[in-house]
C-alpha positions as CSV (number, residue, x, y, z in Angstrom):
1,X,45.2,96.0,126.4
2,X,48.9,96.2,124.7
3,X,51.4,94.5,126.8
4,X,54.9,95.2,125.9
5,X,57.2,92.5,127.3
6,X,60.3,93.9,126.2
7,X,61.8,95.9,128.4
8,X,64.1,99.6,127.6
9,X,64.4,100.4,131.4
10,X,68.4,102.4,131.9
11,X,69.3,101.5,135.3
12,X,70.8,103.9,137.5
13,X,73.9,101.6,137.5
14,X,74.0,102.6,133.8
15,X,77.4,103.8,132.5
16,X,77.4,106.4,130.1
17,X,80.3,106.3,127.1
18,X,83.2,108.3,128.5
19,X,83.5,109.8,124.7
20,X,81.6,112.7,124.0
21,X,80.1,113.7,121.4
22,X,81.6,116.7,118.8
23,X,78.7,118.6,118.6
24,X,75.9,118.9,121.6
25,X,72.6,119.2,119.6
26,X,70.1,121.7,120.7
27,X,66.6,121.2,122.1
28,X,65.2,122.3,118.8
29,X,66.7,119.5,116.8
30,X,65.9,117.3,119.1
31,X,62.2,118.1,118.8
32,X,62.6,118.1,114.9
33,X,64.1,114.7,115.1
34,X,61.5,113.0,117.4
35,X,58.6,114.1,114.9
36,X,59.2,112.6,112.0
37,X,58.2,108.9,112.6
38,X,61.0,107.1,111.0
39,X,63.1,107.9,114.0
40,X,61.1,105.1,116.1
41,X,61.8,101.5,116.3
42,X,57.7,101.4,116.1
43,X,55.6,101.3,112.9
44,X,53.5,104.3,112.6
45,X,52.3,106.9,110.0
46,X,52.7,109.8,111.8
47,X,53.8,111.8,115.5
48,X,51.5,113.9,117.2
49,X,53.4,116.0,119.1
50,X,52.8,118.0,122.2
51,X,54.0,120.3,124.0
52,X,53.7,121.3,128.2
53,X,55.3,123.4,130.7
54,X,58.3,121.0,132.0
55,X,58.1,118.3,128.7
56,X,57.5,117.7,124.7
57,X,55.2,114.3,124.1
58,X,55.5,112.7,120.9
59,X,52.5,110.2,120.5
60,X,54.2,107.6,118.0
61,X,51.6,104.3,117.2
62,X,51.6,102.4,120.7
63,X,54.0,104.3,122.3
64,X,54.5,107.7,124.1
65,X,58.2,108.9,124.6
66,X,58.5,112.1,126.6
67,X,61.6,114.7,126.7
68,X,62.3,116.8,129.4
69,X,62.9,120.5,128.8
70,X,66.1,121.8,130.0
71,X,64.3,124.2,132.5
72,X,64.8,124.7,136.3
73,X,62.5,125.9,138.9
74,X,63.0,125.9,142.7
75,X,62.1,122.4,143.4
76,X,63.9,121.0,139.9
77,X,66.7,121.6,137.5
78,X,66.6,119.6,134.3
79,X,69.5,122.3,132.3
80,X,71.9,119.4,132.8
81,X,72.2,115.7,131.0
82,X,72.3,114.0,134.5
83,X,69.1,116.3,135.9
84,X,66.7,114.9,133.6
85,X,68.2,111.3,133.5
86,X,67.7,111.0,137.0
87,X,64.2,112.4,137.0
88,X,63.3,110.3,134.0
89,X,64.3,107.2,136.2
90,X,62.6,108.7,139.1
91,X,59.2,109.4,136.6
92,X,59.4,105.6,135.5
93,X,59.8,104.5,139.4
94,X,56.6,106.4,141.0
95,X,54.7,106.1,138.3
96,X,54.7,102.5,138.0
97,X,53.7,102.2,141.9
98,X,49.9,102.5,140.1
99,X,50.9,102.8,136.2
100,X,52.3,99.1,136.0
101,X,53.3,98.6,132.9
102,X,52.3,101.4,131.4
103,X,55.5,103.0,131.9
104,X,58.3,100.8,129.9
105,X,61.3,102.5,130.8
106,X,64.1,104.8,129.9
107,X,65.7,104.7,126.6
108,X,69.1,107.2,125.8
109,X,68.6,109.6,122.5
110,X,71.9,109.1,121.3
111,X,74.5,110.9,118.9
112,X,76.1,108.8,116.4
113,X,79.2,110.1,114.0
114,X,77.8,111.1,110.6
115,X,74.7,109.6,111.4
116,X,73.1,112.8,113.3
117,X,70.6,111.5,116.2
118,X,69.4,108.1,117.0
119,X,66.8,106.4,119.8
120,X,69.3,103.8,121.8
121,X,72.3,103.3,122.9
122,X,74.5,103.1,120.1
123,X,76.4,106.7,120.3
124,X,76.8,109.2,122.9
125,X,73.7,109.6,125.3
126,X,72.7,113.6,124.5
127,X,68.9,113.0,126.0
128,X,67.0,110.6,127.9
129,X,63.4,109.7,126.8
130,X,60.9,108.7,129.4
131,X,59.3,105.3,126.9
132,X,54.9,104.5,127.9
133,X,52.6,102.8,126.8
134,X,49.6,104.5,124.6
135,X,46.6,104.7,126.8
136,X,43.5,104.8,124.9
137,X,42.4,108.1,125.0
138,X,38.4,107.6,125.0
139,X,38.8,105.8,128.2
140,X,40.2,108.8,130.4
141,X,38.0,109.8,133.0
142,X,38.5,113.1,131.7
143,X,37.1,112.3,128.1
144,X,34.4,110.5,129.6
145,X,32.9,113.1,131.6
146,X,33.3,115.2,128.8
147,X,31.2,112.8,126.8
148,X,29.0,112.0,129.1
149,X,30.0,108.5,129.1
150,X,31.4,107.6,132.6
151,X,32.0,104.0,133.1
152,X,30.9,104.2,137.0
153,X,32.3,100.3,137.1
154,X,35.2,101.6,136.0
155,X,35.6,104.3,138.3
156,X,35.3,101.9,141.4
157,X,38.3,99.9,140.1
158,X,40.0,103.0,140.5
159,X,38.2,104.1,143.6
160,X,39.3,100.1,144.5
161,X,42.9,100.8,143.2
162,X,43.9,104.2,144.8
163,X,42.1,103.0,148.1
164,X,44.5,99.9,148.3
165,X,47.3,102.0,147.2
166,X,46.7,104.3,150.4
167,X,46.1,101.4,152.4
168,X,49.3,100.0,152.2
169,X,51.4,102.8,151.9
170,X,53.7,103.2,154.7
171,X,52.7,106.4,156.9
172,X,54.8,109.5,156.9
173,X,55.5,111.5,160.1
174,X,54.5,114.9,160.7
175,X,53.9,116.4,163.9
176,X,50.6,118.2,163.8
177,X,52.0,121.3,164.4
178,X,53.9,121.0,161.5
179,X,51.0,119.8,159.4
180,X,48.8,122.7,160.4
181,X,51.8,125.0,159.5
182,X,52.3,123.5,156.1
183,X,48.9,124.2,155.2
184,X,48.8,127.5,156.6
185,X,51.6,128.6,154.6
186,X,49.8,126.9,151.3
187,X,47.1,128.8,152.0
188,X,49.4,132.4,152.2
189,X,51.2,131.2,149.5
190,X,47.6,131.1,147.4
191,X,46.8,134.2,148.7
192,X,50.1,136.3,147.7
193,X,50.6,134.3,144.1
194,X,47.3,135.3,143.1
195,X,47.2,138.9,144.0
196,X,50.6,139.2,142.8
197,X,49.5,138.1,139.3
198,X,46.8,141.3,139.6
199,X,44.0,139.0,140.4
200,X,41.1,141.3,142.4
201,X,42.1,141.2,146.0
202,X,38.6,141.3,146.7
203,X,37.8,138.1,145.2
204,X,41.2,136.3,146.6
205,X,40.9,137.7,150.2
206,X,37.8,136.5,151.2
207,X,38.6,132.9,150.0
208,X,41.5,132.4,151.4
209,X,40.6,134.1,154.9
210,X,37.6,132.1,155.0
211,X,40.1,128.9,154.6
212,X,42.1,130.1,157.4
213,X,39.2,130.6,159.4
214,X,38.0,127.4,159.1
215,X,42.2,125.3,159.4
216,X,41.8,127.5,163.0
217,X,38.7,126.5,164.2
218,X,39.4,123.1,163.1
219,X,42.7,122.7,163.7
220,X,42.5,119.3,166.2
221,X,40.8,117.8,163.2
222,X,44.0,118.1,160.6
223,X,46.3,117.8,163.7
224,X,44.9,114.7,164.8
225,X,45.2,112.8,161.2
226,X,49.1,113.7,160.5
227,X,50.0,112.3,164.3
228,X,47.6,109.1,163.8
229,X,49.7,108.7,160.8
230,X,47.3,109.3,158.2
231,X,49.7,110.8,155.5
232,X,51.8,109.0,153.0
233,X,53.5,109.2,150.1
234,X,50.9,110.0,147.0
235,X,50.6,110.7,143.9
236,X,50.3,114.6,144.1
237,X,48.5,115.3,141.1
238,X,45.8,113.5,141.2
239,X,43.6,114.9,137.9
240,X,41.0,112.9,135.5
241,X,43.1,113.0,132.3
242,X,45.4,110.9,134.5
243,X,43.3,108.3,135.2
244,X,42.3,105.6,132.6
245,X,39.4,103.9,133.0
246,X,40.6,100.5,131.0
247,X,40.7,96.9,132.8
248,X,42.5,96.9,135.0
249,X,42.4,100.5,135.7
250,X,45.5,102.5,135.2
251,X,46.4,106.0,137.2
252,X,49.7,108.2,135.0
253,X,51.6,111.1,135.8
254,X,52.5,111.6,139.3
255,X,54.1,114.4,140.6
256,X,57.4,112.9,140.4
257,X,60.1,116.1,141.4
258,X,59.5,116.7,145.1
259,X,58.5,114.2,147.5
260,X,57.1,116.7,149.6
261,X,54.8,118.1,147.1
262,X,53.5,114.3,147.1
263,X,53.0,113.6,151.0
264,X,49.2,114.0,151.4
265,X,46.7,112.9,153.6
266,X,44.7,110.6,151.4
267,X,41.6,112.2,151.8
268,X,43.0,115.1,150.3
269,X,44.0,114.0,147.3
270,X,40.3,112.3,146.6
271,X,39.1,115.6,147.3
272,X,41.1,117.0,144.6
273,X,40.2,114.6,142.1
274,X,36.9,114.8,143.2
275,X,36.8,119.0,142.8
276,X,38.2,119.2,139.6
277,X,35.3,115.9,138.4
278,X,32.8,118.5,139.6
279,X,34.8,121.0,138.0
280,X,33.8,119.1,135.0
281,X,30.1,118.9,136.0
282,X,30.4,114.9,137.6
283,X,29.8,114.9,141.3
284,X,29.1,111.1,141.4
285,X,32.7,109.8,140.7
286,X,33.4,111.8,144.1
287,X,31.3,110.1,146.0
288,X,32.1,106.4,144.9
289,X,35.7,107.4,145.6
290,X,34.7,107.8,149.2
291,X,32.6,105.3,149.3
292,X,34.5,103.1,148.4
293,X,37.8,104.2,150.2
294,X,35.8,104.3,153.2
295,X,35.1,100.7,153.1
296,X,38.4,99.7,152.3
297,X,40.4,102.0,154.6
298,X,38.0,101.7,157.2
299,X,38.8,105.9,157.3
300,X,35.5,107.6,157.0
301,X,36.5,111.0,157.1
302,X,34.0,113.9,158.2
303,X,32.2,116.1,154.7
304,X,34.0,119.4,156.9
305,X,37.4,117.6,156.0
306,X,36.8,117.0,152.7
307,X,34.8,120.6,152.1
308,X,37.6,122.1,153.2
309,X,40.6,120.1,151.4
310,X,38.7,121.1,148.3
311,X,38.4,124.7,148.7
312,X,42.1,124.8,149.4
313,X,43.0,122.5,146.2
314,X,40.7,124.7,144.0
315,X,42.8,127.9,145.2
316,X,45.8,125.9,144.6
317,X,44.7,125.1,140.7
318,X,43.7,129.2,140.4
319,X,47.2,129.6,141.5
320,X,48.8,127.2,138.5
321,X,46.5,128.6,136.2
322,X,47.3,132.1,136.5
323,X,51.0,131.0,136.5
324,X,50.4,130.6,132.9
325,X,50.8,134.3,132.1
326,X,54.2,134.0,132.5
327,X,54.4,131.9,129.2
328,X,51.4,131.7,127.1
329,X,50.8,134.5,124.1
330,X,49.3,137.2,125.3
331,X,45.9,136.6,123.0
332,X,45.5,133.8,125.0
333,X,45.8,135.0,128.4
334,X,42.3,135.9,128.9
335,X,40.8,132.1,129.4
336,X,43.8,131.1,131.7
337,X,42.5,134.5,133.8
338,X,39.0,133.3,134.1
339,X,40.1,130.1,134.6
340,X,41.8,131.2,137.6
341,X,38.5,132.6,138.8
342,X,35.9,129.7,138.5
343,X,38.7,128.0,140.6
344,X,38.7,131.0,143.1
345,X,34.6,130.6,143.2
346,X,34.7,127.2,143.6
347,X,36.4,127.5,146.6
348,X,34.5,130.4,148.2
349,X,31.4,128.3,147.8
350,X,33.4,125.1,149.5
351,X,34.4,127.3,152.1
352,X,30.9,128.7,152.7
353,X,29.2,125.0,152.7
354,X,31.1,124.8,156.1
355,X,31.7,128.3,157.6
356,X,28.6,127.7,160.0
């Protein structure tokens, strides 16, 4: 494993150059500039560049840097110079709560006079750059279920890592009242987003009143785990192509812009990594995450708890996917669409492995 000892990381007690600078360069020449490779302080033959809803990624030899869109959205607003800045610092903080030193820091993409755009902090900071680590990419779970090549000694570390992590996160507050009122509106919220984006109301009305049906009839169950103090602070996006299964294990990409998104009952988020493995066609990383949570934790939780976590986290991911009709061209809408619904049928049959 590459360990990078020096260290890029902009403080928030950072202060910017009051000068500023002639020209502010647009998010296009930024992109142009951070794909050719001789703009890095690394050695490498080439940047792969990619791009996702709220960043671009250029891949650059043993490093990653990532650039934040200037987009908002009602929990964010990276349109200013300061927005993304702090989130970048906030990204580097969460992340390295189970990233380590994966994540090096944050490092300024600078103006300089004559000189066009540079990576540092000689010039005027016009962009900040969140700097990683490369992960190997034939070690994500992800590409290893797709392989068929899971490393099940691998995936206890991380069953070992995240279990600790829970552990000894501090517990977060919420009446049960309020938890049960948080999920109910999740579950509305599911309901109206995906009818809204034309999905067959016959298909999303029947899984989401099913889920309802079953938060009701439970109700002391999910009550009684936010007032014994079962929720904490996660990681809120808990996915196998954020989890690497090197040594030691290595979890990226947190949900870094709202804390609320990321205050979660533990179980819930296993569940959710554990749906979208099965998703994949692996049901046995789900049950070593329990396992061995279980033993750690001590919290055994009951299969109608994790049944139904799942079916609301697949109707949640059938929500994001059809979100992505807002954006994508339109010849490509039709696989986000049936994404949508193998998540909406993965829930139903959740939901109907309890409803009795």
């Amino acid at each position: 494993m590459l360990l990078i000892s020096k260290t890029i990381f902009a403080p928030a007690a950072w202060i910017w150059p009051m000068v500023k600078p002639s020209r502010q360069p647009g998010i296009e020449e930024k992109v142009a500039f951070l794909s050719n490779a001789v703009s890095y302080p690394v050695k490498a033959d080439r940047v792969e560049v990619l791009e996702t809803h709220m960043s671009w990624v250029f891949l650059v030899g043993p490093r990653v840097y990532k650039l934040k869109k200037p987009v908002a959205h009602l929990l964010f607003d990276f349109t200013t110079i300061d927005g993304r800045y702090k989130n970048c610092v906030e990204e580097v903080r969460l992340n390295r709560r189970l990233g380590g030193d994966t994540y090096i820091g944050v490092e300024p993409l600078s103006a300089v006079a004559r000189d066009g755009l540079t990576l540092g902090r000689k010039g005027v900071p016009v962009d900040w750059l969140v700097v990683m680590r490369r992960l190997p990419a034939a070690a994500m779970l992800e590409a290893q279920i797709k392989s068929a090549a899971v490393d099940y000694q691998r995936v206890m570390a991380v069953a070992d890592l995240l279990a600790r992590f829970y552990h000894r996160a501090a517990s977060v507050q919420i009446s049960g009242a309020h938890y049960l009122e948080r999920l109910r509106g999740g579950i509305s919220d599911n309901y109206r987003q995906l009818v809204d984006y034309s999905l067959p109301e016959d298909r999303v009305k029947p899984v989401c009143d099913l889920q309802m049906t079953l938060l009701n009839k439970n109700s002391a169950l999910f009550a009684d785990r936010a007032t014994a103090g079962a929720l904490v602070e996660a990681h809120g996006d808990l996915r196998p192509e954020h989890i690497c299964l090197t040594e030691p294990p290595v979890v990226i990409d947190c949900l870094e812009f709202s804390r609320d998104l990321r205050i979660r009952d533990p179980v819930d988020e296993l569940s959710f990594l554990a749906m979208e493995c099965e998703k994949l066609g692996e049901d046995r990383v789900g049950k070593i995450l329990f396992e061995v949570y279980g033993r750690i934790t001590g919290d055994e939780p009951e299969a109608r708890l994790v049944a139904f976590y799942k079916a609301y986290r697949a109707s949640e991911r059938a929500k994001l996917a059809i979100w992505h009709l807002d954006d994508d061209y339109h010849e490509r809408r039709g696989p986000w669409r049936q994404k949508a619904m193998d998540y909406l049928t993965m829930a139903f049959n959740y939901g109907g492995s309890i409803a009795g």
